[in-house]
N, C-alpha and C positions, 0 to 999 in steps of 0.2 A: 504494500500500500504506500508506504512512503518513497518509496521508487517512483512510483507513477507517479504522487502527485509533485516531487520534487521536479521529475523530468516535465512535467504541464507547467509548470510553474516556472521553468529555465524558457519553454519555449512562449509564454508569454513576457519573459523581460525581456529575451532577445529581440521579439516585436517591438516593442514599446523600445527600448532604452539600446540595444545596441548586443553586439554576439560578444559571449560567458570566456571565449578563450576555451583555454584548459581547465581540466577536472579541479585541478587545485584552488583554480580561481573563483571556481562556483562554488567551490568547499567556501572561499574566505567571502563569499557573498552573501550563503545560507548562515555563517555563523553570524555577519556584521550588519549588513543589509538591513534596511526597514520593508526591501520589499518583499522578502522572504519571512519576516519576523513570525508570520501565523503559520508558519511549519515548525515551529521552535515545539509544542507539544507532542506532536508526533516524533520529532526529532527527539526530541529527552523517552520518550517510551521509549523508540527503537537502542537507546542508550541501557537505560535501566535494564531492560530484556536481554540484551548481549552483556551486562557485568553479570547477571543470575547465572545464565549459561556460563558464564566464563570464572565464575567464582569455584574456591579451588574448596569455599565450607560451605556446605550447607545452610542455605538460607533459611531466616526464623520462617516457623510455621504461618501459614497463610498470606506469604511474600506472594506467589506467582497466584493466588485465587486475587490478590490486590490488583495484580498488574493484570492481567485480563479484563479485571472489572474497569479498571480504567480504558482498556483497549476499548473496552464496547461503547464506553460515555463516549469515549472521544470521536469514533467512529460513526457517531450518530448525525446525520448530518442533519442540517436547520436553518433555513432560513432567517429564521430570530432566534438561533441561539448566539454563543458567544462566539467571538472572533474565527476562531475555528472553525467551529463548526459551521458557520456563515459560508467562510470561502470554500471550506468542504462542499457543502451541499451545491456551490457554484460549479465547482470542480466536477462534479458528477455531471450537473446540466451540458458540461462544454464537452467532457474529454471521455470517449469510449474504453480508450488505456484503462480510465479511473474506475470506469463502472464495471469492468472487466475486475479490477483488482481490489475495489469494494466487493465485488459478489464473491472472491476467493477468500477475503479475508473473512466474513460473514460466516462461510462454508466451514474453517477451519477452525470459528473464534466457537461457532456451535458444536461441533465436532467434542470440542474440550468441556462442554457442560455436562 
């Protein structure tokens, strides 16, 4: 999910404001950028999610039933919700990639219930 909507989100700056360059420089765009700032929650889950995996102890009881729970608020998308999920739900309207990787992530976020 945040593949796609990172890669929709590169190809509407590159419309508007001018081409990303290199990988590194879309890296220091999504960290610094205001125009990227509303991926910053999706970016911190996908974060959270790979230290768990990559954690060498055992996380406290009911770490990964949080982080899912969060996957799902976040992934909610809304018109009048908050920031996110605002451009979220845009995102879906525009980009097929998205709806494509919303419906995957859906599939697997269920999968885990």
């Amino acid at each position: 999910m945040h593949k796609a909507l990172l890669e929709e989100e590169r190809i509407r700056y590159e419309r508007e404001v001018g081409p990303v360059g290199s990988a590194g420089r879309l890296l220091q765009l999504v960290i610094s950028d205001p125009w990227f700032s509303w991926l910053h929650p999706m970016t911190e889950l996908v974060v959270q999610m790979d230290e768990l995996v990559a954690a060498k102890e055992p996380a406290p009881e009911g770490t990964g039933e949080a982080l899912l729970a969060h996957a799902r608020r976040l992934l909610s998308p809304s018109a009048e919700g908050d920031a996110f999920q605002h451009r979220y739900h845009a995102a879906l309207q525009a980009s097929p990639a998205v709806v494509l990787a919303h419906g995957e992530a859906m599939r697997r976020l269920a999968a885990l219930s």
